[in-house]
C-alpha positions in Angstrom: 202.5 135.5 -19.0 204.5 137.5 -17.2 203.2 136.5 -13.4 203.2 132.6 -13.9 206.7 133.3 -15.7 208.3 134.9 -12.5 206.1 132.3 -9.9 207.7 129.4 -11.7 211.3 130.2 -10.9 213.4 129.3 -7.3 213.4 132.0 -4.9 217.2 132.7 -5.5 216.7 132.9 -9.3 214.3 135.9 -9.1 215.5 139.0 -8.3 213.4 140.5 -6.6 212.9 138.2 -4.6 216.4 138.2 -3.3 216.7 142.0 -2.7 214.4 144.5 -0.4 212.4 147.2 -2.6 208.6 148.0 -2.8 206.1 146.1 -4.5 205.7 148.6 -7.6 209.8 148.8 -7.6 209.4 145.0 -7.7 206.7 144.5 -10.0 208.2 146.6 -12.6 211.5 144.8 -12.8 210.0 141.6 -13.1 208.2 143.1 -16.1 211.4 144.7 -17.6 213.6 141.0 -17.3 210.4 139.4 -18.6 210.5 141.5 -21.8 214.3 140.7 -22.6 214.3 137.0 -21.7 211.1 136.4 -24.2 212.7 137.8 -26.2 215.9 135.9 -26.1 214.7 132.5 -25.5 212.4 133.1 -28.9 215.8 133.6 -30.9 218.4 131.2 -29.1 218.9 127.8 -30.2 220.8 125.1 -28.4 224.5 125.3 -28.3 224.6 129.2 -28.6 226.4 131.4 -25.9 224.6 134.2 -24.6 226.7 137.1 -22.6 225.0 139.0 -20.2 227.3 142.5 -20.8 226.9 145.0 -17.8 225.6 142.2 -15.8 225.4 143.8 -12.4 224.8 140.9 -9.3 223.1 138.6 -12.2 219.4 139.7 -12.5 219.0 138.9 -16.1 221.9 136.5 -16.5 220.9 134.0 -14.3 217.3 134.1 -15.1 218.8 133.3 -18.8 220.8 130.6 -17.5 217.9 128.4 -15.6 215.9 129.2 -18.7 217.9 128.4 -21.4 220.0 125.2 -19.6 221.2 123.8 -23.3 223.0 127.4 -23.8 226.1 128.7 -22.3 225.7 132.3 -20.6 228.6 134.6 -19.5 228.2 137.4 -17.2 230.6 140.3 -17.5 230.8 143.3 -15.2 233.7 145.5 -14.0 232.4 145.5 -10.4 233.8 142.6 -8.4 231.4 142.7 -5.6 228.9 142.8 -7.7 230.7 139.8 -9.8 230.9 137.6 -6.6 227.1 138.1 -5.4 226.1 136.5 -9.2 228.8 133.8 -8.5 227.3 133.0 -5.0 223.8 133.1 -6.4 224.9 130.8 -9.4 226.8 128.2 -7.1 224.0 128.0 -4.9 221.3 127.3 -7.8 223.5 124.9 -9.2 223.9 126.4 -12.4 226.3 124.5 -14.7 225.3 126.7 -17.5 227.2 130.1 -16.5 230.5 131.7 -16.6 231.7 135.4 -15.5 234.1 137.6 -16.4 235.1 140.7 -14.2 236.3 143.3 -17.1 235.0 146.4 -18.7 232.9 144.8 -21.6 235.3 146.7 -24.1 237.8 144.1 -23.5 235.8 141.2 -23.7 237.0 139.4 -27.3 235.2 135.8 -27.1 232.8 134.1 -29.8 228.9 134.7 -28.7 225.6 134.4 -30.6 223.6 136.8 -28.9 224.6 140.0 -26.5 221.7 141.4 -23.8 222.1 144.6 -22.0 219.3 145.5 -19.5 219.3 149.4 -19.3 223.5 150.0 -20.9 223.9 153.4 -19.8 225.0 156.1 -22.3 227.5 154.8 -24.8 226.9 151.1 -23.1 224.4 150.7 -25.6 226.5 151.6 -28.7 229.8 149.2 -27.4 227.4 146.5 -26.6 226.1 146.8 -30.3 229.5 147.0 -31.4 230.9 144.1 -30.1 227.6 142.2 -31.4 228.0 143.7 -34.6 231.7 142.9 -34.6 230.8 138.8 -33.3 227.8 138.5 -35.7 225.9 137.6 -33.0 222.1 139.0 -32.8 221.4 141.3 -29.6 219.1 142.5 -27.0 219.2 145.6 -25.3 217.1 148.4 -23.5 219.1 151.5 -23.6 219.5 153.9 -20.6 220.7 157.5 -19.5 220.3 159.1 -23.3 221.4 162.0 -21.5 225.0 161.1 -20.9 225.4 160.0 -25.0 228.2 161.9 -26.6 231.3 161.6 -28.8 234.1 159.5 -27.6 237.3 158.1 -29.1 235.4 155.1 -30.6 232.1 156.7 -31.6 231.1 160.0 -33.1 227.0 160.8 -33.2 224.7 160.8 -35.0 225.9 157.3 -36.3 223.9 156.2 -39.3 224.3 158.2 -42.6 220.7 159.7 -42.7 221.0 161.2 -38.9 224.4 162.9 -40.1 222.8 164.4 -43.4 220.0 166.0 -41.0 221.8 166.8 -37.3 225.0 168.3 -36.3 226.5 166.3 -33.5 225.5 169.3 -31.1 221.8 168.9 -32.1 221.9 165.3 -31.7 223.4 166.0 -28.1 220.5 168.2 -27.4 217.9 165.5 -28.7 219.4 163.1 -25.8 219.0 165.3 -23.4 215.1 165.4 -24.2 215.0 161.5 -24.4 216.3 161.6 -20.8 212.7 163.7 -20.1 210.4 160.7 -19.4 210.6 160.5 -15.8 206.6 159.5 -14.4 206.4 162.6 -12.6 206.6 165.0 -15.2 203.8 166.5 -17.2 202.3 164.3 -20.1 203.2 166.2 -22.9 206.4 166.1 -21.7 207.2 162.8 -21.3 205.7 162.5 -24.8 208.6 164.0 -26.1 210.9 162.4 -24.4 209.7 159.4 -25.6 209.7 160.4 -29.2 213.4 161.5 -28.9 213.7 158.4 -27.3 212.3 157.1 -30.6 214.6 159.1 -32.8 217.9 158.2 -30.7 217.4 154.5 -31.2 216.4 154.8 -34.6 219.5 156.4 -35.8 221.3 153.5 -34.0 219.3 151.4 -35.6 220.4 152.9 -38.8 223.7 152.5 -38.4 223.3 148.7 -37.5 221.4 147.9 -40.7 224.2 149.4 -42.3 225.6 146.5 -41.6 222.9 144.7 -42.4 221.5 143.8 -39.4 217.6 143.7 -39.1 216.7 146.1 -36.9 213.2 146.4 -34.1 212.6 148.9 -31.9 210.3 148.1 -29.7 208.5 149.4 -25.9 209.0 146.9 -23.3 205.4 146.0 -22.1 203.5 147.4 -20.2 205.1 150.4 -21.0 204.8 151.6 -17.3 207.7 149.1 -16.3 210.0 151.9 -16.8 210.7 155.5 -18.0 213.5 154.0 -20.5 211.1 151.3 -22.0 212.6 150.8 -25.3 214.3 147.8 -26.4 216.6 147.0 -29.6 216.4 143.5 -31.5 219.2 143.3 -33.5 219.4 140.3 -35.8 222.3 139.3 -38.3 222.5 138.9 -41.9 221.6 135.5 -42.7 224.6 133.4 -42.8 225.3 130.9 -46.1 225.0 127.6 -46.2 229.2 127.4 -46.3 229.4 129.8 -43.5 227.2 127.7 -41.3 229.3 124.5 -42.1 232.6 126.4 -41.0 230.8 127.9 -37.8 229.8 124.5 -37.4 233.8 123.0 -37.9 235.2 125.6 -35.7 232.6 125.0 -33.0 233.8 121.6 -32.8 237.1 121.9 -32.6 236.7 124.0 -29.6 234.3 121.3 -27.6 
């Protein structure tokens, strides 16, 4: 429950209860770190490291960390004030739980278990995956700004192999700017399909994870009203061997 969630954490935990916006504004961001932090406490398991990538002043991060206490969570963010605010807020709570990291997350190169963006802007979204892909660690992200998706050094789009055999990269480029059209003032229909591009967008991402095989869920953060960019991506990894598990095991003790 998303209410008696939010009223059992300490005031400096929450985040809205640390910074001044409107009810609604407040409401609705409870609702969106509610969605990703079910979701990440279902998968985690003791001893996993969760990094918070984009991590702003801490608003999902540190609600991970007082939830998850037997897991290890690392916020990274190229901001530095923004870095130091999440450092105050952890050192006050006490956290013993949390690390950060002040880099873009492109350089970030350490063993995780499970990635979480909360609304990776553009591209964010694909070098988030790719660095979760890369770690096989599962992931949880809600993508943002579709609009501002295009071909870079390190990715071309569409991604998967199916989006490529139906859309030139300039008609995929046109279907993110449509997926940006979801905004609650603007006209029903509208907003309808911009959340079906959303739809489309995410799928071929989702696409080109499973083609790596990943097992993939899109999903709309609930309620759906919490915000115009309301989808979310579970990404989970191909199910490790007993052998594998023994050597992630070995290594994992050598390091503690």
């Amino acid at each position: 429950n998303e209410k008696s969630f939010f009223r059992s954490l300490p005031p400096l935990v929450s985040y809205t209860k640390q910074r001044k916006m409107s009810n609604i504004r407040a409401v609705r961001k409870r609702q969106q770190l509610n969605n990703l932090v079910a979701m990440v406490t279902e998968i985690a398991r003791p001893g996993y490291t969760v990094v918070d990538f984009c991590s702003g002043t801490g608003h999902l991060g540190i609600v991970l960390a007082h939830t998850l206490p037997d897991c290890q969570v690392i916020l990274i963010e190229n901001k530095e004030e923004s870095l130091v605010r999440a450092q105050r807020r952890g050192a006050e709570l006490g956290l013993k739980n949390i690390g950060f990291i002040q880099a873009n997350l492109d350089y970030f190169t350490g063993p995780f278990e499970i990635g979480v963006a909360l609304h990776a802007c553009g591209v964010a979204t694909d070098m988030v995956m790719e660095h979760c892909i890369k770690a096989g660690a599962a992931f949880v992200i809600s993508p943002c700004c579709y609009g501002f998706i295009q071909n870079a050094i390190k990715f071309s789009f569409p991604k998967s192999k199916r989006f490529q055999e139906t859309l030139t990269s300039k008609e995929h480029m046109i279907l993110c700017r449509f997926a940006d059209q979801t905004a609650v003032q603007l006209h029903p229909e509208r907003r309808l399909v911009g959340k079906q591009c959303m739809g489309l967008v995410d799928l071929d991402r989702s696409w080109a994870a499973e083609a790596h095989g990943y097992s993939l869920q899109v999903m709309t953060m609930e309620p759906d009203s919490c915000s115009p960019k309301n989808n979310m991506l579970l990404g989970k990894p191909p199910h490790k061997t007993g052998q594998e598990v023994d050597a992630d095991q070995q290594e994992a003790a050598l390091h503690n």
